[in-house]
C-alpha positions, 0 to 999 in steps of 0.5 A: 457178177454179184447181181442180186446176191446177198451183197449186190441187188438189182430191183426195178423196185429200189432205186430204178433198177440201180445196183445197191447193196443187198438190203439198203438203198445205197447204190454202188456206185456210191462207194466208187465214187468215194474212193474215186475221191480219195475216201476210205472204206471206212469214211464210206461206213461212217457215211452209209451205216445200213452198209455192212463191212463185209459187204463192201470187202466181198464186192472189191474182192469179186471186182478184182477178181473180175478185172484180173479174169478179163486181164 
């Protein structure tokens, strides 16, 4: 998928190996998590400000593309 690109990055050294946006310590999982809950991608922004728009939009756009591939 995105592994260690320039919006997703997987390192032994950051967070245990757990995927995070490229250049923070914010995991993956975390936006998951907030429009799991109903959140916006704009309520996740506000919450984790070192995470860049553009990022979030290219992991939801290779995640869909992903999904629809194994469909």
């Amino acid at each position: 998928m995105l592994k260690n690109s320039s919006t997703i990055s997987i390192s032994s050294e950051i967070m245990g190996g757990t995927p995070v946006f490229a250049g923070t310590r914010v995991p993956v999982q975390t936006l998951l998590d907030y429009l799991k809950a109903g959140e916006s991608i704009d309520d996740f922004l506000d919450g984790f400000p070192t995470v860049a728009r553009e990022k979030v939009i290219t992991f939801l756009e290779e995640v869909g593309k992903r999904f629809i591939s194994v469909a």
